[in-house]
SERO-4910 file (N, C-alpha, C, O; in steps of 0.05 Angstrom, whole numbers):
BEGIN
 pado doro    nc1    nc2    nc3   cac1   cac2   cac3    cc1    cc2    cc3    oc1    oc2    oc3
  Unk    A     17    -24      0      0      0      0     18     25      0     29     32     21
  Unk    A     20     40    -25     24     59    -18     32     87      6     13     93     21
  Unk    A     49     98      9     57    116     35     49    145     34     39    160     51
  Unk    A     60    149     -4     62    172    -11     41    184    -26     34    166    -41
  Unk    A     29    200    -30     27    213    -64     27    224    -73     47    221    -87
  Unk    A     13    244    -80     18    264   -103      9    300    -91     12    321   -103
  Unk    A     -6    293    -57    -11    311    -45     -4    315    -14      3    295     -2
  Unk    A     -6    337     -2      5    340     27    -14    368     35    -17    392     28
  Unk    A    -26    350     57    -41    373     81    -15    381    101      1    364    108
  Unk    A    -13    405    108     11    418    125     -7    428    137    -26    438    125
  Unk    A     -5    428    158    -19    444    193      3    460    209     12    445    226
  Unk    A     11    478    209     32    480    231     21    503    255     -1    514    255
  Unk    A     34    505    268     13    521    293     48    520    318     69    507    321
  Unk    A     28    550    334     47    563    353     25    558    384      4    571    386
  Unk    A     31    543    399      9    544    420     22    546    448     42    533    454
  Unk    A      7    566    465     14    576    488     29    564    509     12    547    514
  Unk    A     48    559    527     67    534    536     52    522    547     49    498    544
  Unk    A     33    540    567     17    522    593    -11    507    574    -29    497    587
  Unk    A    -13    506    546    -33    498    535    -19    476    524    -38    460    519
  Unk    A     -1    465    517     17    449    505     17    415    499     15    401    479
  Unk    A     19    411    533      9    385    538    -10    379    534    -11    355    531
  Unk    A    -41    394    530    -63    386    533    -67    384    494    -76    364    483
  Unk    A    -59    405    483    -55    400    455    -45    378    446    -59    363    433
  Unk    A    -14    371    453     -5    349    447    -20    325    449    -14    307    433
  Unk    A    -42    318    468    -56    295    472    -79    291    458    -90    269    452
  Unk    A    -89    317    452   -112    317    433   -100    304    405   -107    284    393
  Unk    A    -79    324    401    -70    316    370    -61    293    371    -61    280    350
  Unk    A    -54    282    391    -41    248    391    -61    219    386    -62    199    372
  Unk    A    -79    238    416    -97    215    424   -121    214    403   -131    192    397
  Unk    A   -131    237    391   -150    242    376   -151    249    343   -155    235    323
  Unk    A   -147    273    346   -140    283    312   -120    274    290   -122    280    266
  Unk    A    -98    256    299    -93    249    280    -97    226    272    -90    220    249
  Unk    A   -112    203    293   -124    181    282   -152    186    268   -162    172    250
  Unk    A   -160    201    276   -186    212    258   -181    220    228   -196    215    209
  Unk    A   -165    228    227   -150    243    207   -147    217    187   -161    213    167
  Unk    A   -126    199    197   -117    177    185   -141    159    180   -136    143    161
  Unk    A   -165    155    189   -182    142    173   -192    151    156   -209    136    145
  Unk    A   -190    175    147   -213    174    124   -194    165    102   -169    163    102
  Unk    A   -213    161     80   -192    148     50   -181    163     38   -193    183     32
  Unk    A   -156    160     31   -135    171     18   -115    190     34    -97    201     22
  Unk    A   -119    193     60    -95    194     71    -76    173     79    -82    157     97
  Unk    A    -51    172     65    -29    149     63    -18    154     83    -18    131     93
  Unk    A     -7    167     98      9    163    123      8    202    143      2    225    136
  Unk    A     16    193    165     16    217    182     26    219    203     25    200    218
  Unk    A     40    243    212     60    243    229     58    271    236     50    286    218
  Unk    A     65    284    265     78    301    280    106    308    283    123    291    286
  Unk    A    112    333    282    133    340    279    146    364    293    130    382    287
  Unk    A    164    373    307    166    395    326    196    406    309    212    390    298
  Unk    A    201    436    309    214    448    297    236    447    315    227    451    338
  Unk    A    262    444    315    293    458    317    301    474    313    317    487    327
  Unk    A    292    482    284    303    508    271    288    517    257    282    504    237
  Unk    A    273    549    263    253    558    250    227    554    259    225    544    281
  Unk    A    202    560    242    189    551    258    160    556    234    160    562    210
  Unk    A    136    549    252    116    547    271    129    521    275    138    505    259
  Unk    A    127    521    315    145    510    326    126    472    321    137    451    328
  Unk    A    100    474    311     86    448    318     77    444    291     68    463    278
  Unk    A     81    415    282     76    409    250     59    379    249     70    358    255
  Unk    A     27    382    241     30    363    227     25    353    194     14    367    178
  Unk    A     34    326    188     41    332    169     28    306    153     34    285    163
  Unk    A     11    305    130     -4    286    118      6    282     88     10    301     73
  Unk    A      9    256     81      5    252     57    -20    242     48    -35    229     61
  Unk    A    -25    252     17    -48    246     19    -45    233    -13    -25    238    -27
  Unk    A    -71    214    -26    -56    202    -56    -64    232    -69    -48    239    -85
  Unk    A    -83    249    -65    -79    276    -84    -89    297    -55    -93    293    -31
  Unk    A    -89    325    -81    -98    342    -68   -134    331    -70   -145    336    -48
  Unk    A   -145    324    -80   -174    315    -85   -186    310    -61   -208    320    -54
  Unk    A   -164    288    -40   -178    275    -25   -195    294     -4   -214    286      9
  Unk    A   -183    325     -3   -194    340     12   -217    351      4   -228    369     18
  Unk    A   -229    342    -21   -259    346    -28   -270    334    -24   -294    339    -21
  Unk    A   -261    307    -20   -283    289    -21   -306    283      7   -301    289     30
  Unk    A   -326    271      0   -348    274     29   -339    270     52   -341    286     70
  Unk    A   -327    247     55   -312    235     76   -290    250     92   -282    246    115
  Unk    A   -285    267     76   -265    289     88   -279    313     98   -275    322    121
  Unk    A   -294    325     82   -314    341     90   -337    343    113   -348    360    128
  Unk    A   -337    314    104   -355    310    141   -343    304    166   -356    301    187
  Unk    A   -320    302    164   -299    306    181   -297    336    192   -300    346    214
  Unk    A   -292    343    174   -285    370    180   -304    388    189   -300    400    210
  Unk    A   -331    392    174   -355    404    183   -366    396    222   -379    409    238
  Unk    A   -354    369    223   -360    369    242   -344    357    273   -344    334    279
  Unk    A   -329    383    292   -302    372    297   -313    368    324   -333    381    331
  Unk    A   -301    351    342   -309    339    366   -304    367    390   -291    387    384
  Unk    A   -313    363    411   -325    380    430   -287    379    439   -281    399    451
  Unk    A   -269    363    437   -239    368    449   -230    388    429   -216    408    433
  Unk    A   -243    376    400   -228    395    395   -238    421    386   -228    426    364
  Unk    A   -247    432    390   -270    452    400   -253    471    424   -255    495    427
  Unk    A   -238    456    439   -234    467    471   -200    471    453   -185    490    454
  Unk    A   -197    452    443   -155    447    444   -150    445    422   -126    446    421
  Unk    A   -159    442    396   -148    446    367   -132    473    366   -131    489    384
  Unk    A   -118    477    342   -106    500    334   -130    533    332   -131    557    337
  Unk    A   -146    506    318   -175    545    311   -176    547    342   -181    571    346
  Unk    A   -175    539    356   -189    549    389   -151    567    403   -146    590    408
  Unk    A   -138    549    405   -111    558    423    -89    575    409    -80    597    415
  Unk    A    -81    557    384    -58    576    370    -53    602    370    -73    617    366
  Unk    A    -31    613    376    -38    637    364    -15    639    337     -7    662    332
  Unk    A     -6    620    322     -2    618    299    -10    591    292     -6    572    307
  Unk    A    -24    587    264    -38    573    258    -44    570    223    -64    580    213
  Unk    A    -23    553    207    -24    559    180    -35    528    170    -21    510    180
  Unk    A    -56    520    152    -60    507    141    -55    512    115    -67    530    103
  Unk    A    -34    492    103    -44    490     69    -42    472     64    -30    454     75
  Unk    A    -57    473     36    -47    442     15    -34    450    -11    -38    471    -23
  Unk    A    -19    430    -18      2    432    -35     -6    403    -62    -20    384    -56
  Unk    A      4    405    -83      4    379   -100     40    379   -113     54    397   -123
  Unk    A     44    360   -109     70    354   -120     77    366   -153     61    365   -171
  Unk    A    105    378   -156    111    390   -178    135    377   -182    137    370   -205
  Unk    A    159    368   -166    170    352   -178    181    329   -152    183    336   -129
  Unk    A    184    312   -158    180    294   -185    147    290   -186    129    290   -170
  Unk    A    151    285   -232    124    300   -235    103    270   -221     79    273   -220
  Unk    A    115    246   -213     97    227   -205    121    214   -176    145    214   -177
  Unk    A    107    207   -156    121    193   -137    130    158   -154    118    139   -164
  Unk    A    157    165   -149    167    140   -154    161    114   -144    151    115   -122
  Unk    A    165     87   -154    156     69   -131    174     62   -102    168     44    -87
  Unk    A    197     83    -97    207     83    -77    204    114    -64    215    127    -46
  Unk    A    193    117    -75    177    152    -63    157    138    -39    156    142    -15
  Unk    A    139    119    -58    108    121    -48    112     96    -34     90     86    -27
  Unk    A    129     84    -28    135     63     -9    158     64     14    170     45     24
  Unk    A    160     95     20    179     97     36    167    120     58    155    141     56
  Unk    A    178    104     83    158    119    108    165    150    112    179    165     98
  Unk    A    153    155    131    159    181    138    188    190    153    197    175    171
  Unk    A    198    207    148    232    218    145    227    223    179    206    231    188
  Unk    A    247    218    193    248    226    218    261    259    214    266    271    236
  Unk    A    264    268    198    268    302    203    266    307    177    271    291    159
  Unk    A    256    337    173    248    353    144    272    378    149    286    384    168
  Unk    A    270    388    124    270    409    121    260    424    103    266    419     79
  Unk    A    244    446    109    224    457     98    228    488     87    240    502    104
  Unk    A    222    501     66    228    516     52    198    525     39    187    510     23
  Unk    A    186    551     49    165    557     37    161    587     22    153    605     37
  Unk    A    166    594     -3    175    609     -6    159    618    -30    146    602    -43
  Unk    A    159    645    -36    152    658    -72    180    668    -90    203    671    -82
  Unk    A    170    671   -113    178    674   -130    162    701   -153    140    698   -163
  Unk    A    178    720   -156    173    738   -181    154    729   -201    162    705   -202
  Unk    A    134    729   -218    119    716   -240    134    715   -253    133    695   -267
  Unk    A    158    736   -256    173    740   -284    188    721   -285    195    714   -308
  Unk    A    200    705   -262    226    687   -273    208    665   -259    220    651   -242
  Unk    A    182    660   -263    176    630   -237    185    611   -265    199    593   -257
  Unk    A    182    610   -286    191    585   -305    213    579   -307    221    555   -308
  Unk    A    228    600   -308    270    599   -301    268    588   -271    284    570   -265
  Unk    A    255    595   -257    268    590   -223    252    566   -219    249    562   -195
  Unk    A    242    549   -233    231    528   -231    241    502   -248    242    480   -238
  Unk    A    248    508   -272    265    490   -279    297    481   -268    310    460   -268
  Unk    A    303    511   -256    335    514   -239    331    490   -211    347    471   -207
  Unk    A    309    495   -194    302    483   -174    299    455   -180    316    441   -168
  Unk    A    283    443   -195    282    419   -208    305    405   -211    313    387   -197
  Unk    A    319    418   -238    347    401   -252    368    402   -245    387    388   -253
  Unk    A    369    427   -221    395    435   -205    397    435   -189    416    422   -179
  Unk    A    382    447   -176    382    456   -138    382    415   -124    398    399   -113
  Unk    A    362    415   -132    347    390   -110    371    372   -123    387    364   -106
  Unk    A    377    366   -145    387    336   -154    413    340   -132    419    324   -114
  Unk    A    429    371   -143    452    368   -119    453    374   -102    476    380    -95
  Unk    A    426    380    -74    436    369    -57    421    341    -46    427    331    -24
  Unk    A    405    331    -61    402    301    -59    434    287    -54    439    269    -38
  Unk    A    450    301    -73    481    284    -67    489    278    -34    501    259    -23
  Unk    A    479    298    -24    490    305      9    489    279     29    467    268     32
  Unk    A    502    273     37    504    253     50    484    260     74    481    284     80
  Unk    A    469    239     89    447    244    104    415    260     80    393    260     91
  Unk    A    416    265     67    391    267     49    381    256     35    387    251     12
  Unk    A    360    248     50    349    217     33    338    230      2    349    223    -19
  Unk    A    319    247      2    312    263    -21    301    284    -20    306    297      0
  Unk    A    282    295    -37    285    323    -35    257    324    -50    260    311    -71
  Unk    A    227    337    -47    197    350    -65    195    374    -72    199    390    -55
  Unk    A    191    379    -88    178    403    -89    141    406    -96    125    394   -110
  Unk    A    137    424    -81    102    422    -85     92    463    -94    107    483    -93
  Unk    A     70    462   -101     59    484   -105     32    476    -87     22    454    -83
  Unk    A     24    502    -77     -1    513    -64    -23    508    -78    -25    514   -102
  Unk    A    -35    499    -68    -70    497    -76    -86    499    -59   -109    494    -64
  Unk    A    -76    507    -34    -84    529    -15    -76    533      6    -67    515     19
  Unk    A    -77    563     18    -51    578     19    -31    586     14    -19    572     -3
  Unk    A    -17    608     24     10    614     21     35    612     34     36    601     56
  Unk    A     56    622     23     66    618     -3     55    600    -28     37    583    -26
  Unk    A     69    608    -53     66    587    -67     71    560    -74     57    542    -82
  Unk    A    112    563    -63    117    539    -60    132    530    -31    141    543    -12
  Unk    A    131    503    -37    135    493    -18    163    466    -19    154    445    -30
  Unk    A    192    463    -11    208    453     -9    213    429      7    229    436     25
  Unk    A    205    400     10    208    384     35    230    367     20    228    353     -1
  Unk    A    254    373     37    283    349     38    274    339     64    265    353     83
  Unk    A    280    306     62    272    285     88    304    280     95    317    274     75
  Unk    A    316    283    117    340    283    123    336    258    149    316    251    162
  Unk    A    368    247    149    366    223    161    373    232    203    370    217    223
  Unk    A    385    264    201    387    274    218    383    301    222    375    312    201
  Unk    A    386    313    239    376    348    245    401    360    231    394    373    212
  Unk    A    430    360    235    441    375    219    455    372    204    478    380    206
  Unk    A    441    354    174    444    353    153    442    384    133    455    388    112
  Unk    A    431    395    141    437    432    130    456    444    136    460    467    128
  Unk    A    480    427    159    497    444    178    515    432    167    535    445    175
  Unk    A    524    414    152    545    394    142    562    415    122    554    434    109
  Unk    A    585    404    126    606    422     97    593    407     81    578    424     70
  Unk    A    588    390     73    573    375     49    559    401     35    563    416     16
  Unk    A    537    396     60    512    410     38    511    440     36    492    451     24
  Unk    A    539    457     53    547    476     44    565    477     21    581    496     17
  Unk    A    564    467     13    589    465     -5    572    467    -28    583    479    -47
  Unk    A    536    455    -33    521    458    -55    513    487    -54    512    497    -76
  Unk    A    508    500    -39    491    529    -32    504    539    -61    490    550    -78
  Unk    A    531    536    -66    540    556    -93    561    539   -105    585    545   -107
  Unk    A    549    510   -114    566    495   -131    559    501   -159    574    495   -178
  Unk    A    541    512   -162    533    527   -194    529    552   -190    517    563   -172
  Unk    A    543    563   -211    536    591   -210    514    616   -214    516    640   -217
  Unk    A    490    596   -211    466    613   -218    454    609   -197    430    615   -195
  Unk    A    467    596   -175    450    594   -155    452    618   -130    434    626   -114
  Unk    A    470    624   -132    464    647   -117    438    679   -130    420    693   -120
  Unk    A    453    673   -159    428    689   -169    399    677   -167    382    692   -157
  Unk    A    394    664   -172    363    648   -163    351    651   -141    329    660   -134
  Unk    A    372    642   -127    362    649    -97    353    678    -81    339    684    -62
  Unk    A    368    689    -99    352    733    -97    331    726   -105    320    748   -106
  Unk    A    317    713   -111    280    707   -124    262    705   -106    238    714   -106
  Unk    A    279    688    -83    266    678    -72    258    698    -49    273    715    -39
  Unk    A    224    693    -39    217    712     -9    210    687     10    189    675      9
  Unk    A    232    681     26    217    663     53    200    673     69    200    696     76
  Unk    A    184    656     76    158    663     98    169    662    123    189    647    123
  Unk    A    165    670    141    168    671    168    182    648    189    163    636    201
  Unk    A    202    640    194    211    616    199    216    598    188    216    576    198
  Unk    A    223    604    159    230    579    134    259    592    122    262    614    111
  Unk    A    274    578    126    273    551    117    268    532    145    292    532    151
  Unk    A    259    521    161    254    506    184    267    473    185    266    462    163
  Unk    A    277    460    203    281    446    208    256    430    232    244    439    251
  Unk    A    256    403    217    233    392    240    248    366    245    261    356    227
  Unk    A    245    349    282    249    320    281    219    316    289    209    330    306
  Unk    A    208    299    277    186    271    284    181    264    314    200    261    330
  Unk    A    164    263    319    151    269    352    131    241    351    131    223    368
  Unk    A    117    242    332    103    220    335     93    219    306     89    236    289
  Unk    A     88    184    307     79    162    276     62    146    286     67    134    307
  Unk    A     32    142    269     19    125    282     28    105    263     39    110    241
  Unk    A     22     77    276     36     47    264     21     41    244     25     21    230
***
């Protein structure tokens, strides 16, 4: 069965310290097994930031962006339990970003894409781009950026996704085998192994705490 696919629900949220624990147990004990039954969510996991932030992530694959139309999701959503009512993000956060994204590259999950679990640490990159160069700064990102630093030792691989709702537009997830795989001479050594990458990267506008680092807090089995 499938792990991966072709879409990703992102939740991330900032919640009050003394509210914390009680969040954490909702989202544990409750929302994300709820979450995980309806069809077409492939796998799901929690995630807490190191570097950057919204400091609380969770994070869904889903086989598209679709699945979030469908009834089964919708009646989920229309109708959310009285905990979480008291302890969800809409009630406590006081940062609180949902989006969904559909995969841009690669243009299909591989069969070792979509059969490979969830990365015990991300790193996340959510960012815009100029209209004028998004077709240059998109092919660069694609055939250049990601392939070398996929090279990096500790980086298992590297997505790129676009928004299909919210913002930014895009969105960057490298699954790293540890937290400071960004910190390595390695994968400094890619930041300006081609020479257009420093120019490309003036394109770019990061959002608020991105590029972020996350480790994995919790996987349901």
């Amino acid at each position: 069965m499938a792990k991966k696919g072709t879409g990703l629900l992102m939740v991330w949220a900032d919640v009050p310290a003394g509210k914390e624990d009680e969040f954490n147990r909702w989202y544990n004990e409750e929302h994300l097994p709820e979450r995980m039954a309806i069809p077409g969510f492939l796998s799901g996991a929690r995630y807490e930031a190191v570097k950057g932030g919204p400091k609380h992530l969770a994070y869904y694959e889903l086989e598209s962006a679709a699945v979030l139309e469908t009834a089964a999701y919708k009646k989920v959503q229309a109708n959310p339990t009285e905990w979480t009512k008291r302890s969800g993000p809409g009630a406590i956060a006081t940062t609180f970003i949902r989006n969904v994204y559909t995969m841009i590259h690669p243009p299909a999950p591989t069969p070792t894409i979509a059969g490979a679990p969830m990365a015990p640490v991300l790193q996340i990159g959510r960012m815009d781009v100029p209209p004028a160069v998004d077709r240059e700064f998109n092919t660069w990102y694609n055939t250049v950026y990601v392939p070398n630093y996929e090279k990096v030792p500790g980086v298992i691989r590297g997505r790129r996704y676009r928004a299909v709702e919210g913002t930014p537009t895009y969105l960057t997830l490298y699954e790293f085998e540890h937290p400071k795989v960004s910190e390595s001479p390695a994968w400094m050594a890619q930041r300006d192994a081609v020479p257009a990458n420093e120019q490309m990267r003036k394109n770019m506008t990061h959002a608020p705490g991105s590029p972020g680092v996350y480790v994995k807090t919790v996987e349901l089995p």
